[in-house]
C-alpha positions as CSV (number, residue, x, y, z in Angstrom):
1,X,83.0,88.3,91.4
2,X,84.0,90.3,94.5
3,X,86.2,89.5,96.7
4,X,84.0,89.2,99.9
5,X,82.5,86.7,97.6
6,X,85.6,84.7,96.9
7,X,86.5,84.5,100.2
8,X,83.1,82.7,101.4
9,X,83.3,80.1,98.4
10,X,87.2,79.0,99.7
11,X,86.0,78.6,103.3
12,X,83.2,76.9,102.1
13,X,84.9,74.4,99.8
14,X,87.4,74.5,103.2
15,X,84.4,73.2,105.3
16,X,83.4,70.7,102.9
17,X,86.9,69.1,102.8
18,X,87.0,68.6,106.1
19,X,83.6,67.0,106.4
20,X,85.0,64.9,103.4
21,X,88.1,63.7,105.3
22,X,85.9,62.9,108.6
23,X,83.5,60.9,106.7
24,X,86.1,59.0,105.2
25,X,87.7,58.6,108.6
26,X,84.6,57.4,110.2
27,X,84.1,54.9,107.8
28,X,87.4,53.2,107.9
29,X,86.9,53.3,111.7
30,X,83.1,51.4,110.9
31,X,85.0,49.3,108.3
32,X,88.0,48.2,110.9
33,X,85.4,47.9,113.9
34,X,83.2,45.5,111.9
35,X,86.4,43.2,110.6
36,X,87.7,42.8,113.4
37,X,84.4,42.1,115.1
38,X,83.9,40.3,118.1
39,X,87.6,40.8,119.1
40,X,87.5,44.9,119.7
41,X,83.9,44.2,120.9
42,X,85.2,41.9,123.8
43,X,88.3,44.0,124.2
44,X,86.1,47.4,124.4
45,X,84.0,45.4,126.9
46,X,86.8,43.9,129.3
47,X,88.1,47.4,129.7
48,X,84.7,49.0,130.2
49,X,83.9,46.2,133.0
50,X,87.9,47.1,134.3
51,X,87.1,50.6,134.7
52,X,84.0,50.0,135.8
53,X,85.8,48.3,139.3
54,X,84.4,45.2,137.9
55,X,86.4,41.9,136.8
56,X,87.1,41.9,133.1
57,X,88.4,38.1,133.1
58,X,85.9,36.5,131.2
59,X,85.7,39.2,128.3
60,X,89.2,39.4,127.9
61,X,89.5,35.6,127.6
62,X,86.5,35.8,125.3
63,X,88.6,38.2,123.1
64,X,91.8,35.9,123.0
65,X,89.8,32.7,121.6
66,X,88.0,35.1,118.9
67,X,91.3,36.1,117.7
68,X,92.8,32.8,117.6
69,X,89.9,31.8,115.7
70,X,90.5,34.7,113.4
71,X,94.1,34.5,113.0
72,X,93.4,30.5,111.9
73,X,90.7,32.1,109.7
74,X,93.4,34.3,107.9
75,X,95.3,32.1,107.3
76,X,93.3,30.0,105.0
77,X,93.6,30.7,101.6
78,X,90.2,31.6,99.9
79,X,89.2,32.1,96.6
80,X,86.2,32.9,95.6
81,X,84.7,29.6,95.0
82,X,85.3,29.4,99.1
83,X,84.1,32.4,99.9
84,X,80.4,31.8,98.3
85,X,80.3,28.6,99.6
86,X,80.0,27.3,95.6
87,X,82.9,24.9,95.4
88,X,83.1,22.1,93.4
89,X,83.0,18.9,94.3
């Protein structure tokens, strides 16, 4: 094999590690975005009506009650009885 040809298979397998680790980063971001749900939605959206000149007040209290809810949520122990909604009576 030459070594022109060498040289294009490293960048290439160069290039694909990268897209690799930027898939993988996108997807955690998905993952994070999705469990933390309704919280970062109401966050994103009190700042976006903020810097919009508009009042955020009501997003950003929306946000606080989600993640009391969710911290109370954590906090309970679940198994996965709990969790499929198949526990015994």
């Amino acid at each position: 094999m030459s070594t022109h040809a060498q040289k294009n298979r490293q960048l290439g397998q160069g290039m694909t590690e990268y897209i690799i680790i930027v898939a993988l980063i996108a997807i955690a971001a998905i993952a994070v975005y999705q469990y933390f749900g309704s919280t970062v939605r109401n966050q994103t959206a009190a700042i976006a009506q903020e810097l919009a000149g508009n009042d955020g007040t009501a997003a950003k209290t929306k946000a606080q009650t989600d993640a009391t809810a969710g911290a109370a949520k954590a906090a309970t122990k679940e198994t996965l009885d709990t969790y499929t909604n198949n526990k015994a009576e």
